[in-house]
N, C-alpha and C positions, 0 to 999 in steps of 0.2 A: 486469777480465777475469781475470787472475793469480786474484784472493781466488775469483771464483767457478769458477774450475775446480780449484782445487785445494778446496774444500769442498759442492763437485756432488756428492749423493746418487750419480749416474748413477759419478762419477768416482772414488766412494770403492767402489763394488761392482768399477769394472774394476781397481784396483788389488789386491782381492782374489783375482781371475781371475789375476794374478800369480803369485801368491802359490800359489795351483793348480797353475796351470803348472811354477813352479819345482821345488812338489815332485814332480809327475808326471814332470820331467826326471829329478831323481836316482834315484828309483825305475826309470826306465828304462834307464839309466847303471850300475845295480848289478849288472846281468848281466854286468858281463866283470868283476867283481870276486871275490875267493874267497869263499865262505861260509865261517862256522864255526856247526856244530851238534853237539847233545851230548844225553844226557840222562845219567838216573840214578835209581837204583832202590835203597833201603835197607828189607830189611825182618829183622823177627824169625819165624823160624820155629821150629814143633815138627817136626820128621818121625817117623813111624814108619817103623824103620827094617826090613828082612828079614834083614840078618844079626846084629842085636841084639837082646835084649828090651827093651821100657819105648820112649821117646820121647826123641830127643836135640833140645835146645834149641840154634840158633847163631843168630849174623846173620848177615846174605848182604850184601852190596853188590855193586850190579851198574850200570856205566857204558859208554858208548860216548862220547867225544868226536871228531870228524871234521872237516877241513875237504877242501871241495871244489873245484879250480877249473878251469872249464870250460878246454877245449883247444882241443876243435875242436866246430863247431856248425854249420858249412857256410853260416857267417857270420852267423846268426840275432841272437846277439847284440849283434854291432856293430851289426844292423839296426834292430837295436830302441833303440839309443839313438842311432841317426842321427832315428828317427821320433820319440825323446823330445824332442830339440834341434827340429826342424822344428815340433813343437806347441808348443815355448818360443816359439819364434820368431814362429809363427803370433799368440799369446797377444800379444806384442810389438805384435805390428801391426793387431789388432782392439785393444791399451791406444791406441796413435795414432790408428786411423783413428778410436777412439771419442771420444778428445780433440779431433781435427778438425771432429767431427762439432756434440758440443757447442757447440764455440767458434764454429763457425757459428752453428749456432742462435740461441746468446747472442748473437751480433752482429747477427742478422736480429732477436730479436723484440727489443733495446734500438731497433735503426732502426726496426721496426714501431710501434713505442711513439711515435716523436717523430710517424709518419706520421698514426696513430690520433690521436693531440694534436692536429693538424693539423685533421684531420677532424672531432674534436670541436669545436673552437673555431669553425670555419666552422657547422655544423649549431647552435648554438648562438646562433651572428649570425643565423643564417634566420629559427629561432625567434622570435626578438625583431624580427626585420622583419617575418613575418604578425600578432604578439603587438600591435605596431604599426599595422598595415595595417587590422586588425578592428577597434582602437579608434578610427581616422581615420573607418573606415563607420560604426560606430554614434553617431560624433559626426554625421555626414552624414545617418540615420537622423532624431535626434533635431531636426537642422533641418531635416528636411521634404525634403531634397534629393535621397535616395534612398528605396527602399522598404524593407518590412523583409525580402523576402526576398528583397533583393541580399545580405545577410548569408549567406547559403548559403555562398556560395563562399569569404570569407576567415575563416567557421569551419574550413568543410575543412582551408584551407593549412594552419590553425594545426594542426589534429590534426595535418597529414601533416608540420610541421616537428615537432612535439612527437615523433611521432614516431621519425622521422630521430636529433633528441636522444639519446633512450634509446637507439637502435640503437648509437647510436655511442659512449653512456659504456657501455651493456653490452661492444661488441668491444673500448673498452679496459681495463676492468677484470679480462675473460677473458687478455687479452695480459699485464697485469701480473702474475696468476697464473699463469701458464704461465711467466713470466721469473722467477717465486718458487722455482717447481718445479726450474727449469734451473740457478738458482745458487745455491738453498740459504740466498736474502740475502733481502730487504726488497726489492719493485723498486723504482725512481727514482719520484717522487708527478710528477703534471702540470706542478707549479713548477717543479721541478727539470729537466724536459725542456726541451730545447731547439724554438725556433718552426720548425725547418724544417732540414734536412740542409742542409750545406755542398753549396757548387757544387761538381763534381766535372769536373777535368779530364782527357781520356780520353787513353789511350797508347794507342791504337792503332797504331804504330809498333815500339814493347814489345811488345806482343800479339802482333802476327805477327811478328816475332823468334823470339818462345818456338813457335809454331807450328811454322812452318820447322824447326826444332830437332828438335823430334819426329818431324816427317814422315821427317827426314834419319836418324833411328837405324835400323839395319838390325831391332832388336828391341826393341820400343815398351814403355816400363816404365808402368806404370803398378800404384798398389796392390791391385786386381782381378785383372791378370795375373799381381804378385807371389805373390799369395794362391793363385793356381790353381796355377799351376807346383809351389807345393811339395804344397798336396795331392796334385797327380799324384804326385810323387815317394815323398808317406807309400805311397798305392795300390802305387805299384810296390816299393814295400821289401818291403809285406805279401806281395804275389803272389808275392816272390821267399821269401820265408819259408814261406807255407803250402807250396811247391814242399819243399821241405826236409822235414816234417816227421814225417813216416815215415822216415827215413833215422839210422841210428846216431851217437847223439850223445857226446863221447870227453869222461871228464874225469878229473882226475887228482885222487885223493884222498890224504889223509896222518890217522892218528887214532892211538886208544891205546883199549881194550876190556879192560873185564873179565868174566868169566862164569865156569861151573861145568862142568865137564866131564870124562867117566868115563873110563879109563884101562887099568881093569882089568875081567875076566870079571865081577867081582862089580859090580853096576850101582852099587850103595847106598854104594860106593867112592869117595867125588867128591874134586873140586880144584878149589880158587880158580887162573883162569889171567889173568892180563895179559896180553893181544896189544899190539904196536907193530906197526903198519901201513902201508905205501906201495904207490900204482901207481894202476894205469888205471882207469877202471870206466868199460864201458858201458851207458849204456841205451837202448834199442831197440824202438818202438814199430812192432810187424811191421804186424798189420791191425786197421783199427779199425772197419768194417765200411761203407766207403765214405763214411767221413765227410770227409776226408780230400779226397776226386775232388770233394765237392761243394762245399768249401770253394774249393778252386783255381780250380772255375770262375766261383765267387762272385767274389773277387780278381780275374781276369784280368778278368772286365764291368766293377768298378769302375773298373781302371787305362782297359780302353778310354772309359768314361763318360767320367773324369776327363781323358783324353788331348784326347777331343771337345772340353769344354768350355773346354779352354786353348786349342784351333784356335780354335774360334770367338770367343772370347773375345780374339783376338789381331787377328781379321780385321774385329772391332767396334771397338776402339781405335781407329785412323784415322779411322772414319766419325762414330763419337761424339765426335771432338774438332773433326774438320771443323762439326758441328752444333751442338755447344757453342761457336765462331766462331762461327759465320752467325749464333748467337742472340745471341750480344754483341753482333754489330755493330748487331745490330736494337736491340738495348736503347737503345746508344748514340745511334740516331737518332730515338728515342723519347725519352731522355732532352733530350737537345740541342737537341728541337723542344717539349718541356716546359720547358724554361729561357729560351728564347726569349718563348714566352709567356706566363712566370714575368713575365720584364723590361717586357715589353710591357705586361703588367694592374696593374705595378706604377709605371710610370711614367704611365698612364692614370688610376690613382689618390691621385698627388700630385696632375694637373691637375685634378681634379674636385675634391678640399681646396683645393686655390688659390679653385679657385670660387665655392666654399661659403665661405669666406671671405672673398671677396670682394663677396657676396650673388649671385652670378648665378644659382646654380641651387638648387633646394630641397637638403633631408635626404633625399628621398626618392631623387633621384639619384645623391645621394654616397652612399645605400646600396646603392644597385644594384654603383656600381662598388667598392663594398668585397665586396659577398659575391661579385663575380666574381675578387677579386685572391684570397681565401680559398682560390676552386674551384681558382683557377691554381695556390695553393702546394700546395693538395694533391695533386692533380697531379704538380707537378713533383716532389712528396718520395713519390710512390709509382714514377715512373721513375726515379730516381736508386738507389732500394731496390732496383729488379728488376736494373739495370745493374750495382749490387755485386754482386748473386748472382749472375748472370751470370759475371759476370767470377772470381767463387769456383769457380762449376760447372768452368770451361773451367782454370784451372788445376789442377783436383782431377783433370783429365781428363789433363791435361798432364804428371802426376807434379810440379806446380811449386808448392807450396802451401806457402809461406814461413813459415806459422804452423809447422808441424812444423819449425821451425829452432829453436823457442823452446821444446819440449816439455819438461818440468817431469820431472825424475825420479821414480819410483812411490817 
């Protein structure tokens, strides 16, 4: 699990989404820092002058270097790298939720794999019981004891097990490429899988523990809620920004300038000047032709949008965990009533081998009760499958999802 999530295509693109994120923090973070900006200008001129004859030749060098840093911004600044950290953070928790997401996956199609193996192996006994059944009629054919077209029917079976066969190596060769996909590896061959999921003992005692728990938080966390809460908050930074942004914004500069400038009556007169510089500068974006009005109302829809869907999004937690319960418990008694007559078709099927070695009953009996013990494991390894998910659903609902205890650093 480790080797394939940390060399998951899927896992190696969110770790880039990092890497995004991070820069897009600091770049958002740069705003309350000072700038320094400059330039500079070197040239050779001729002028023609008016109080001289002929063309005087000089160099000019001409620079401005400045630094700026903001004062006062009527908070805009801060806000925008509270909104920088909020998309870190968001980025954070789509790298997790997307970690969670895989590692389910990968654990459902490695358990889909032993279930399809299952399936296969059964569908496969079918096979070779009509493959069987059609060769017993055509021996019965050839002594005369049926006709030839009582063979109708154990041709059919055999297409419909043949079939079934192919149905079933097709789903699991599609499953094992989709497990290729998921981790980036080789997936497990049919030998290598195991005949059937372990018995799984249910905590339903643990379960509604963790329930209770939740119900009891006055503010129900969950990574859904997590996620809405702060986009609300990006919303409301902006709307409190765009609200600002006509309004005079104060910053304090410091630089050093060079330039040419006349002094005297006679314009053709010049001077190299150095300025050294300090103080305020404002700039002030008066009207912008109601761009501004439409912007705000934009913001203020968002934040209400964004407010809505954290209400309800808060007011669904409860019900969707109460349901993600009910559907456990269903699993569990699905599973439980699958294990049952896991046990049953499998100790039905020692007695029918006793039999059979003992001469009492044919092959053909002791295959009936092998392809039912087949039907029974598949079965019980497709409720045991759904009772894990389940029981993954209801804690991803529950904020309780113990893998993310084990999250791997980006």
């Amino acid at each position: 699990m480790d080797d394939a999530l940390r060399e998951s295509p899927r896992m190696l693109l969110a770790r880039l989404e990092l890497d995004v994120a991070d820069g897009a923090l600091t770049q958002a973070r740069a705003g309350l820092y000072p700038t320094l900006n400059g330039f500079s200008r070197g040239l050779l001129t001729s002028d023609i002058r008016r109080d001289r004859p002929g063309t005087v030749n000089a160099t000019k060098i001409y620079y401005d270097i400045g630094l700026s840093q903001p004062l006062f911004h009527w908070g805009e600044k801060r806000n925008n790298a509270r909104i920088g950290a909020i998309r870190a953070s968001l980025a954070e928790r789509d790298y997790e939720e997307g970690y969670r997401l895989l590692a389910r996956e990968i654990r459902q199609g490695y358990l889909r794999l032993i279930s399809l193996k299952s399936q296969l192996v059964g569908a496969r006994f079918g096979r070779e019981q009509a493959a069987a059944a059609l060769r017993a009629a055509e021996e019965r054919v050839k002594a005369g004891l049926i006709t030839g077209a009582e063979l109708f029917g154990p041709r059919i079976a055999l297409e419909r097990a043949e079939l079934s066969e192919a149905s079933a190596e097709a789903a699991f060769i599609a499953a094992s490429e989709q497990f290729e996909l998921l981790t980036g590896a080789a997936a497990p061959t049919e030998v290598e899988l195991p005949e059937e999921l372990p018995e799984i003992q249910a905590q339903a005692e643990a379960t509604g523990l963790l329930f209770a728990e939740f119900l009891a938080e006055p503010k129900p966390s969950t990574p859904t809620l997590e996620r809405l809460e702060e986009e609300t908050e990006i919303a409301r930074l902006t709307y409190k920004n765009q609200k600002t942004r006509l309004r005079p914004k104060f910053n304090f500069t410091l630089g050093v300038s060079q330039d040419e400038q006349s002094y005297t009556i006679n314009s053709g007169q010049r001077y190299g000047v150095t300025s050294r510089y300090a103080g305020i500068q404002v700039n002030w974006a008066i009207f912008d032709g109601w761009a501004n009005r439409g912007a705000v109302r934009s913001s203020l829809a968002r934040l209400r949008s964004a407010e809505a869907r954290y209400t309800q999004a808060q007011s669904a937690a409860r019900q969707q965990a109460r349901a993600a319960t009910r559907a456990l418990e269903l699993a569990q008694r699905e599973m439980q009533l699958n294990d049952r007559l896991l046990s049953s078709s499998r100790d039905y099927l020692q007695i029918r081998e006793d039999d059979f070695a003992a001469g009492r009953i044919s092959r053909e009996v002791l295959d009936q009760a092998q392809s039912g013990y087949y039907s029974a494991r598949t079965s019980a390894n497709n409720a045991r499958l759904n009772y894990l998910m389940a029981q993954v659903e209801l804690l991803t609902k529950l904020d309780r999802d113990p893998l993310l205890e084990h999250l791997p650093k980006p």
